[in-house]
C-alpha positions as semicolon CSV with decimal commas, in nm:
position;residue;x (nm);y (nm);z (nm)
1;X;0,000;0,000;0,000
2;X;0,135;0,351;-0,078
3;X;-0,003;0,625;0,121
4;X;-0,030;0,966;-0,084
5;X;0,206;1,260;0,040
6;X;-0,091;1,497;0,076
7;X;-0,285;1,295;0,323
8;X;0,035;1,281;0,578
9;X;0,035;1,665;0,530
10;X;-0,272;1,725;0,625
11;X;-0,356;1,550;0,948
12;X;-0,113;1,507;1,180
13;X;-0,082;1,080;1,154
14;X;-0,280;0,863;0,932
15;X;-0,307;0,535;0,962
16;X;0,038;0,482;0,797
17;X;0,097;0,596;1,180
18;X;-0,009;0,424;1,492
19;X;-0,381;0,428;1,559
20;X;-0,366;0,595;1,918
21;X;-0,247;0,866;1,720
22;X;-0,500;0,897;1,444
23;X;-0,744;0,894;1,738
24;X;-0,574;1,175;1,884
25;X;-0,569;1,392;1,580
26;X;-0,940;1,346;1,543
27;X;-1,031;1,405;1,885
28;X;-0,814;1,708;1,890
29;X;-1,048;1,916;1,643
30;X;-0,847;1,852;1,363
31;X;-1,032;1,780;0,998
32;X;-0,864;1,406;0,906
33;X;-0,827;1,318;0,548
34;X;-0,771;0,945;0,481
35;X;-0,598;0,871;0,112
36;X;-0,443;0,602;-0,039
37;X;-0,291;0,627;-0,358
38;X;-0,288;0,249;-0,461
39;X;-0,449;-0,053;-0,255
40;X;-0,392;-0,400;-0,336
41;X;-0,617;-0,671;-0,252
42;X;-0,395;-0,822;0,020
43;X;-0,456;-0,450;0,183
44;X;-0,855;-0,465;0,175
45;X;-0,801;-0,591;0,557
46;X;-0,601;-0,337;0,657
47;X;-0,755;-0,057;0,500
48;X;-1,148;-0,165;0,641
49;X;-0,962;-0,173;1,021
50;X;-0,805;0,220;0,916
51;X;-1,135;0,327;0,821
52;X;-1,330;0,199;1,067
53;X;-1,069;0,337;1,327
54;X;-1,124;0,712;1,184
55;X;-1,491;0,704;1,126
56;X;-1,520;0,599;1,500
57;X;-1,306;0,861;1,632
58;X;-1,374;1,171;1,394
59;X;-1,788;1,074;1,495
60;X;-1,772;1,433;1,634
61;X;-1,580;1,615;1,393
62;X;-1,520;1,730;1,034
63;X;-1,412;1,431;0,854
64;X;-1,290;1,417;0,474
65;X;-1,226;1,138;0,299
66;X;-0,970;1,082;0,004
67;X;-1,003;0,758;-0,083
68;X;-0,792;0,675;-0,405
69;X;-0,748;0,314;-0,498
70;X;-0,516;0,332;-0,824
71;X;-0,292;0,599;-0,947
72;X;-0,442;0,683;-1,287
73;X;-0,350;1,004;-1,518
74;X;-0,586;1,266;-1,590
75;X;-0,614;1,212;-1,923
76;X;-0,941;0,954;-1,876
77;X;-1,036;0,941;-2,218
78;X;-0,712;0,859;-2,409
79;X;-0,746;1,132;-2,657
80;X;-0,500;0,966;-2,888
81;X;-0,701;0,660;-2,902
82;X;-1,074;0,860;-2,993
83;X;-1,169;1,024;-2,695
84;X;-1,462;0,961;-2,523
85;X;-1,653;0,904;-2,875
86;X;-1,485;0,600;-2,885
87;X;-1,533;0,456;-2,550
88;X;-1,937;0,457;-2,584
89;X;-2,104;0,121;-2,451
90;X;-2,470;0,158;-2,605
91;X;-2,660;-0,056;-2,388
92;X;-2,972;0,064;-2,284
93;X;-2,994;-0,124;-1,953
94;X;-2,859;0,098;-1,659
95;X;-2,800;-0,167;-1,445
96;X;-2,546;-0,413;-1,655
97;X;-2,203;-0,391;-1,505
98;X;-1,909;-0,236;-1,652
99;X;-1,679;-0,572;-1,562
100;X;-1,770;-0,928;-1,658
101;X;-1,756;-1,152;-1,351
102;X;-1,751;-1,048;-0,984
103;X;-1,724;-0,701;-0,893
104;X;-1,355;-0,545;-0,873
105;X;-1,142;-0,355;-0,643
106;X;-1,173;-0,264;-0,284
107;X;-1,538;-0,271;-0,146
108;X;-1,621;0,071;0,051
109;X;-1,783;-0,069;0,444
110;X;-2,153;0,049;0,412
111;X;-2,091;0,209;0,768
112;X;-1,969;0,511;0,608
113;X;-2,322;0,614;0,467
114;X;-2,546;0,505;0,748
115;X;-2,352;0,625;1,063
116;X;-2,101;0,815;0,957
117;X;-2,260;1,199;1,051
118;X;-1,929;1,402;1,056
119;X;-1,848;1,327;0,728
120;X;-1,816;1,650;0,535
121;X;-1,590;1,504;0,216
122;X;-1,624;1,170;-0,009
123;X;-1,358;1,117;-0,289
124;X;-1,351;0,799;-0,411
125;X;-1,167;0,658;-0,687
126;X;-1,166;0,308;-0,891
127;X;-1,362;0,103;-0,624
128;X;-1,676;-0,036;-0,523
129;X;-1,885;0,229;-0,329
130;X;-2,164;-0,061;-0,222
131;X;-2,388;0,162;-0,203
132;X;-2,734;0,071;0,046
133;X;-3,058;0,151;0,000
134;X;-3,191;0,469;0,009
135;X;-3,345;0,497;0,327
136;X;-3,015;0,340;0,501
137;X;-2,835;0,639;0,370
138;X;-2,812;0,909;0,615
139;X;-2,493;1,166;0,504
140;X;-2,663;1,497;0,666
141;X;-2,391;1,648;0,612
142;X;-2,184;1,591;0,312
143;X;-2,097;1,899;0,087
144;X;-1,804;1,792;-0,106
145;X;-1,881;1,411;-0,331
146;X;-1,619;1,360;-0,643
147;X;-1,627;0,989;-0,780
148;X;-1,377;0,846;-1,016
149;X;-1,408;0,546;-1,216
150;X;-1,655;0,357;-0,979
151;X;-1,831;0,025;-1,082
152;X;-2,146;0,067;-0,888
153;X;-2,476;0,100;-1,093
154;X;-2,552;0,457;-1,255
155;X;-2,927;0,432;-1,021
156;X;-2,699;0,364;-0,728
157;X;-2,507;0,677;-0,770
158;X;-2,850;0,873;-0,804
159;X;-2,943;0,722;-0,463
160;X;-2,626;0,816;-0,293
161;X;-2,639;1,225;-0,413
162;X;-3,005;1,241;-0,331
163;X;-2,901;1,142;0,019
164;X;-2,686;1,445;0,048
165;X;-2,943;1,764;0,131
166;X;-2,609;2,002;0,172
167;X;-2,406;1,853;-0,141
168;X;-2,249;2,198;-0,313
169;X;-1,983;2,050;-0,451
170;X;-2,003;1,763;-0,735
171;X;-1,799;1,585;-0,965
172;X;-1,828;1,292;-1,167
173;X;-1,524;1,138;-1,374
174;X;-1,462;0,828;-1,577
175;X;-1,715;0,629;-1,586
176;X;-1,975;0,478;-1,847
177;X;-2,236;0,361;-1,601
178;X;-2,398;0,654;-1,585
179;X;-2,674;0,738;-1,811
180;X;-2,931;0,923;-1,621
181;X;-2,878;1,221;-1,328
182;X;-3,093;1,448;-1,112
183;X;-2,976;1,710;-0,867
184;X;-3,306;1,894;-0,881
185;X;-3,351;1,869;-0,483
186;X;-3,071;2,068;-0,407
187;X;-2,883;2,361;-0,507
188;X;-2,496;2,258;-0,592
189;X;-2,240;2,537;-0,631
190;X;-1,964;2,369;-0,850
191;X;-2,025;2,065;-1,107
192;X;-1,806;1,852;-1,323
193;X;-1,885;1,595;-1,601
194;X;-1,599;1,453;-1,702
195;X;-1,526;1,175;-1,970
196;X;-1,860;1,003;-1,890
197;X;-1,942;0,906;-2,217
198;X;-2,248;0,719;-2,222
199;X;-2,451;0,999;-2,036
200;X;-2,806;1,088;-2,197
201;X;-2,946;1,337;-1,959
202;X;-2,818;1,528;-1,667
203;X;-3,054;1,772;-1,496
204;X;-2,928;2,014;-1,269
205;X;-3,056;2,342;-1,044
206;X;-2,860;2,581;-1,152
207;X;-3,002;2,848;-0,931
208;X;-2,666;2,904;-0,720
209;X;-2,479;2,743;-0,982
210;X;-2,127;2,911;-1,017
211;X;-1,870;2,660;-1,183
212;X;-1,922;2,423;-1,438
213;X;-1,690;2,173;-1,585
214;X;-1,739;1,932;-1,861
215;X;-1,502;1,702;-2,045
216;X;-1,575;1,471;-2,327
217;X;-1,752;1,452;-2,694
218;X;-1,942;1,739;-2,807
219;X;-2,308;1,679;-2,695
220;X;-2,683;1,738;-2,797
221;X;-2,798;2,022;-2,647
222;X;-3,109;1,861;-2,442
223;X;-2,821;1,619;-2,278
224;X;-2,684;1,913;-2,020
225;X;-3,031;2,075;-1,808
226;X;-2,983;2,372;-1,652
227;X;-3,301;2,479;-1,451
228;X;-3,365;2,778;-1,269
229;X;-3,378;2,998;-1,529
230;X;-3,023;3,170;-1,690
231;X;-2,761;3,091;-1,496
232;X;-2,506;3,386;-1,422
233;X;-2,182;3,144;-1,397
234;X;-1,837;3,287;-1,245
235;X;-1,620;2,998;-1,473
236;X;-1,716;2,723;-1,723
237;X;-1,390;2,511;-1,877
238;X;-1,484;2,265;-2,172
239;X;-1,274;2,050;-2,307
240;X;-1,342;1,839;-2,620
241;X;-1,136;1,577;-2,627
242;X;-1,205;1,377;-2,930
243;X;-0,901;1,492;-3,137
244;X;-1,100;1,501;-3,455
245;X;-1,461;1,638;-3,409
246;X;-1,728;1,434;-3,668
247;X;-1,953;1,652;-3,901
248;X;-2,213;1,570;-3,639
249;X;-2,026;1,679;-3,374
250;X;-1,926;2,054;-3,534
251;X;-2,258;2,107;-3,663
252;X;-2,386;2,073;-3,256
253;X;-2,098;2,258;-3,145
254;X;-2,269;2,609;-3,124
255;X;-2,584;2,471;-2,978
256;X;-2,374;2,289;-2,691
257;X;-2,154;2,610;-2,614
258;X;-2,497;2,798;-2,562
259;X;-2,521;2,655;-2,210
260;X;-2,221;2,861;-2,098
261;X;-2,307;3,218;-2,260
262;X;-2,381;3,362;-1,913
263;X;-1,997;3,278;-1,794
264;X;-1,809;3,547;-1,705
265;X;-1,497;3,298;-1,756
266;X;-1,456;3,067;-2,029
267;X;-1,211;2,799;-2,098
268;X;-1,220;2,607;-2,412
269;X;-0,942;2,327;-2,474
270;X;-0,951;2,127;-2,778
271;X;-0,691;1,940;-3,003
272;X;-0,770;2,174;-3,265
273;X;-0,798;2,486;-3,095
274;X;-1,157;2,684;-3,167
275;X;-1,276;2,323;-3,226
276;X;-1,285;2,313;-3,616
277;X;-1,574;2,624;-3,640
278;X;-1,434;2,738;-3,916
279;X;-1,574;2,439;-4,096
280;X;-1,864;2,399;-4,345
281;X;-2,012;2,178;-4,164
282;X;-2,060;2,465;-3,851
283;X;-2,392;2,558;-4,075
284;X;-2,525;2,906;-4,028
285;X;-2,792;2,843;-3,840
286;X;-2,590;2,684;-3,570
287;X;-2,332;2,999;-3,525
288;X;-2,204;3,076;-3,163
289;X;-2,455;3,321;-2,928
290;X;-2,343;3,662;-2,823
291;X;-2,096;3,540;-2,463
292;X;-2,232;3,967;-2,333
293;X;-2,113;3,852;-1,989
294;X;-1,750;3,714;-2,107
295;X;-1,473;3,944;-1,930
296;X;-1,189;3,646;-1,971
297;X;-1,166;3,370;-2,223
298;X;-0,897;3,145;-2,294
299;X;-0,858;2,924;-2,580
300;X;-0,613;2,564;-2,593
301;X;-0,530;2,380;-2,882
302;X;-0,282;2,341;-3,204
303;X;-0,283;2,535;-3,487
304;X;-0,272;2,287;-3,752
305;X;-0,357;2,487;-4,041
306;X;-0,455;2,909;-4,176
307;X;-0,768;2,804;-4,097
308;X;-0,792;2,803;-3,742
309;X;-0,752;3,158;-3,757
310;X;-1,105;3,211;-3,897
311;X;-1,194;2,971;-3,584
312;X;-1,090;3,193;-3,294
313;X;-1,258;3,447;-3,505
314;X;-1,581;3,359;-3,514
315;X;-1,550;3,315;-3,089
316;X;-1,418;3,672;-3,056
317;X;-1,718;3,832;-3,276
318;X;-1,870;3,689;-2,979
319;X;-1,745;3,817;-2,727
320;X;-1,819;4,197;-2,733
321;X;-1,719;4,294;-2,334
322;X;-1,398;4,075;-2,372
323;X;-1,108;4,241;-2,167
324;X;-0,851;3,942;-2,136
325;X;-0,754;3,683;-2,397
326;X;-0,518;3,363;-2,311
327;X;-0,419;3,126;-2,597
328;X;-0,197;2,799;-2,466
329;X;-0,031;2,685;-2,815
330;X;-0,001;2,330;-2,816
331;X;0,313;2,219;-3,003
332;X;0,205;2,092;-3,342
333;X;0,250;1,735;-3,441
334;X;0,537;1,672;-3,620
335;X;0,425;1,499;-3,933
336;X;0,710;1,224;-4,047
337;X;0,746;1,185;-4,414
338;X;0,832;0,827;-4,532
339;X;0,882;0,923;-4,896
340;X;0,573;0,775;-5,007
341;X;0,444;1,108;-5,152
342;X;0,686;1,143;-5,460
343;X;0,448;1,477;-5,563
344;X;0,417;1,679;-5,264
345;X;0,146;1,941;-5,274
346;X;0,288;2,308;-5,414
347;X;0,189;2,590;-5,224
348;X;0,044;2,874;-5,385
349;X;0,159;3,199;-5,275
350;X;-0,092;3,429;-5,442
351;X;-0,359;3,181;-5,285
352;X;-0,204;3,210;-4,934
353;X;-0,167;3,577;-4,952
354;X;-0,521;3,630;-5,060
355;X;-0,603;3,416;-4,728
356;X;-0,426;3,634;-4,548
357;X;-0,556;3,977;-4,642
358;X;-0,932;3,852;-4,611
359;X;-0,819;3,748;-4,262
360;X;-0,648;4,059;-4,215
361;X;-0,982;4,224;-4,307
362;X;-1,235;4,047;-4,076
363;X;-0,987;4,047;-3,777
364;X;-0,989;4,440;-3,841
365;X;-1,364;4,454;-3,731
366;X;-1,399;4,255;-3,420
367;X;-1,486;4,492;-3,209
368;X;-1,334;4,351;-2,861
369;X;-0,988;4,397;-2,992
370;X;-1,024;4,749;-3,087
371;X;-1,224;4,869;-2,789
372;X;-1,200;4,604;-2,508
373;X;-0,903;4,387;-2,492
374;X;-0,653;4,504;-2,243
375;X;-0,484;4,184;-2,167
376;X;-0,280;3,918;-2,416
377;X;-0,112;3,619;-2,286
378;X;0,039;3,403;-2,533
379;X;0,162;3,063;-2,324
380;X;0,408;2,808;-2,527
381;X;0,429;3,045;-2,830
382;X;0,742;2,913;-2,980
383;X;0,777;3,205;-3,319
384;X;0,842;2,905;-3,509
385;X;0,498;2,784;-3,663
386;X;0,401;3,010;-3,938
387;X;0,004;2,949;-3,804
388;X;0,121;3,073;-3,463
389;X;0,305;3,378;-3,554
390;X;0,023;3,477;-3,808
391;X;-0,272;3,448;-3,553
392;X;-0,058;3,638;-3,327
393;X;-0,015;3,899;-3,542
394;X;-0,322;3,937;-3,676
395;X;-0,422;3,957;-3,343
396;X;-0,171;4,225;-3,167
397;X;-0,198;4,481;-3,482
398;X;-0,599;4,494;-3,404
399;X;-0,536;4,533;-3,016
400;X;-0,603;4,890;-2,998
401;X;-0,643;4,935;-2,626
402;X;-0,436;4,666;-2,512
403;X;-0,261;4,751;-2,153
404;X;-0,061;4,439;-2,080
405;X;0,124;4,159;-2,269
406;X;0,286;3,858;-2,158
407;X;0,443;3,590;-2,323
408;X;0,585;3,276;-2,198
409;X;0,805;3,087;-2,436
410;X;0,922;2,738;-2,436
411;X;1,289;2,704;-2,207
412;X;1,481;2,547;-2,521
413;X;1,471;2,899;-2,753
414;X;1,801;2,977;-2,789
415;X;1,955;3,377;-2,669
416;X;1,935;3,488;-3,053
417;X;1,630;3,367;-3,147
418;X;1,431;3,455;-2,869
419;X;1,557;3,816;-2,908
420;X;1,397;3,790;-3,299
421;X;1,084;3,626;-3,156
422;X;1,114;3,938;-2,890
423;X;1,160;4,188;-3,162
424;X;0,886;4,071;-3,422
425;X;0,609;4,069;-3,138
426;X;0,698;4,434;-3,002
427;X;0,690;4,530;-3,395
428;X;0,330;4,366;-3,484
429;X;0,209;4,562;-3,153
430;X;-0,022;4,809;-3,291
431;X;-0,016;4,996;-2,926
432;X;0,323;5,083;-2,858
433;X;0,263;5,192;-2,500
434;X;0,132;4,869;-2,370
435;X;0,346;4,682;-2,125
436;X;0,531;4,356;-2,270
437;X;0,643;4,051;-2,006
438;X;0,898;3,775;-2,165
439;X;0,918;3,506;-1,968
């Protein structure tokens, strides 16, 4: 068993310690946390005595549980292999388990939702939550819940959040049991969908919602219900993981990013970044609503290709009260040539040019750059893609009232180059007075 470096920081002794001690520490006022980062099945023994030690003695306390059973990157969906698109199980039936054969992994006591009062916390990760019945749940007090990669039944997870009256806090990750959510009977804070890809409806009372999360393919825009009426959100990060979005899924796109227009913060990370709207197949009657409450955006992705220019774009027409822009450039793939193409394609200058001045021309008229924008960060830009340096330029020359630039460039630039990279940026700058941060 390996116990995480976090939990030993924050209480005093853990069970890696002697018990007396852990009893201590909870009696003492303290708020225990209880994590593992990996448990084998030879540990399930141990690790029921540890937690029923802790529940016992933090019975009159705060008590927060971190229970992680396997160490597993946060990359869920394996974007390289599909994304969550890929990893859809269409079975209708909401009760057919993920696993053939018995259950896996550590099996949570049942004590922990019928007596365990103090509890305040539940993170849970890769195991069995064996969850009871409904009326044998009693967490009064529970305002924190995130579970990752359980194996329970998508109903049984619906039983355990209805239990929780004071849940503000929610987050759901890796998992394709469930299909079908309600948090209607309460009113959560902060929620988090992530890489759940077999989800058909998720209804949620947005009345004091403030953050929302979401990870995975691009969805239908009945999937995600926000109720309450228009929902005046402080942040809202999307990230669309399949690394090539389906005709389907860019002619939904602008429907699905319609949940999040009254965000004040917005965070979009894609492989492609702007997620391919500069396609045909983002029809006209699908084109992004006005974001009027969006003060801060920032976009993640490659730049591929010219045309993801006209992508961050059509997001910036958008956004008329915009006052600070991030982009994180994603290195582009490097593209190894085998020598099977004996023709390669010529590139036609007069063509690219053209491109250019038409992009030139449209950037000219959005009208958050020349009225709003007082902030630029550029993270990872590297001066070396031609797609980078254009976007950036087309962008900085438009920036009338920008205020404040910073750009962080990759460690391995060299002393002359980055002094080129330095000098072309302060050039394109079409506001000389603005303040410029290298880093």
């Amino acid at each position: 068993m390996h116990w995480s470096a976090r939990a030993a920081a924050t209480i005093s002794s853990t069970a890696s310690a002697p018990l007396s001690s852990t009893a201590a520490a909870a009696t003492a006022g303290t708020s225990p946390a209880f994590a593992f980062d990996s448990c084998h099945p030879w540990d399930h023994v141990f690790v029921d005595v540890c937690l029923r030690h802790v529940i016992r003695h933090a019975s009159r306390d705060e008590l927060h549980l971190d229970l992680r059973f396997a160490l597993r990157r946060d990359d869920f969906c394996q974007k390289q292999d599909g994304g969550c698109r890929k990893k859809r199980n269409y079975s209708e039936s909401d009760d057919e388990d993920e696993f053939s054969g018995p259950r896996r992994g550590y099996r949570l006591p049942r004590r922990i939702f019928d007596s365990c009062v103090a509890l305040r916390t539940l993170c849970v990760s890769y195991c069995y939550l064996n969850v009871p019945e409904s009326e044998s749940i009693h967490l009064p007090h529970v305002e924190t819940m995130r579970l990752t990669g359980w194996s329970d039944t998508g109903r049984a997870i619906q039983r355990l959040i209805s239990a929780c009256p004071r849940l503000a806090d929610l987050t759901l990750e890796d998992s394709r049991k469930i299909r079908n959510l309600s948090v209607l009977d309460k009113r959560p804070r902060r929620f988090a969908l992530r890489c759940c890809p077999n989800v058909k409806s998720i209804a949620i009372d947005a009345t004091e919602l403030t953050t929302l999360a979401y990870s995975g393919a691009v969805l239908a825009e009945s999937v995600i219900s926000l109720r309450g009426g228009a929902p005046i959100l402080s942040s809202c990060s999307v990230d669309i993981c399949s690394p090539i979005l389906s005709a389907e899924e860019i002619a939904n796109l602008g429907r699905f990013l319609a949940m999040f227009t009254g965000t004040k913060h917005l965070h979009i990370k894609s492989a492609r970044m702007g997620s391919s709207m500069e396609s045909k197949h983002f029809a006209a009657d699908t084109l992004l609503p006005a974001f009027t409450s969006l003060t801060s955006l920032q976009l993640t992705g490659r730049l591929p290709k010219i045309g993801v220019a006209n992508a961050v774009r059509r997001i910036l027409e958008q956004t008329p009260n915009l006052e600070r822009l991030t982009l994180l450039l994603m290195p582009a793939v490097k593209v190894v040539n085998y020598g099977y193409s004996r023709y390669p394609r010529e590139v036609d200058e007069d063509e690219k040019r053209q491109e250019q001045d038409e992009d030139e021309s449209r950037f000219s008229a959005i009208g958050c750059l020349r009225h709003r924008v007082t902030t630029i960060n550029l993270v990872q830009y590297n001066g070396e893609e031609e797609v980078q340096r254009m976007l950036v330029w087309l962008l900085l020359t438009n920036a009338h009232v920008l205020e404040r630039l910073c750009v962080e460039m990759p460690v391995n630039i060299e002393g002359q180059l980055l002094a080129k990279h330095k000098n072309d940026i302060e050039g394109w700058m079409v506001r000389k007075l603005a303040q410029v941060t290298f880093t």
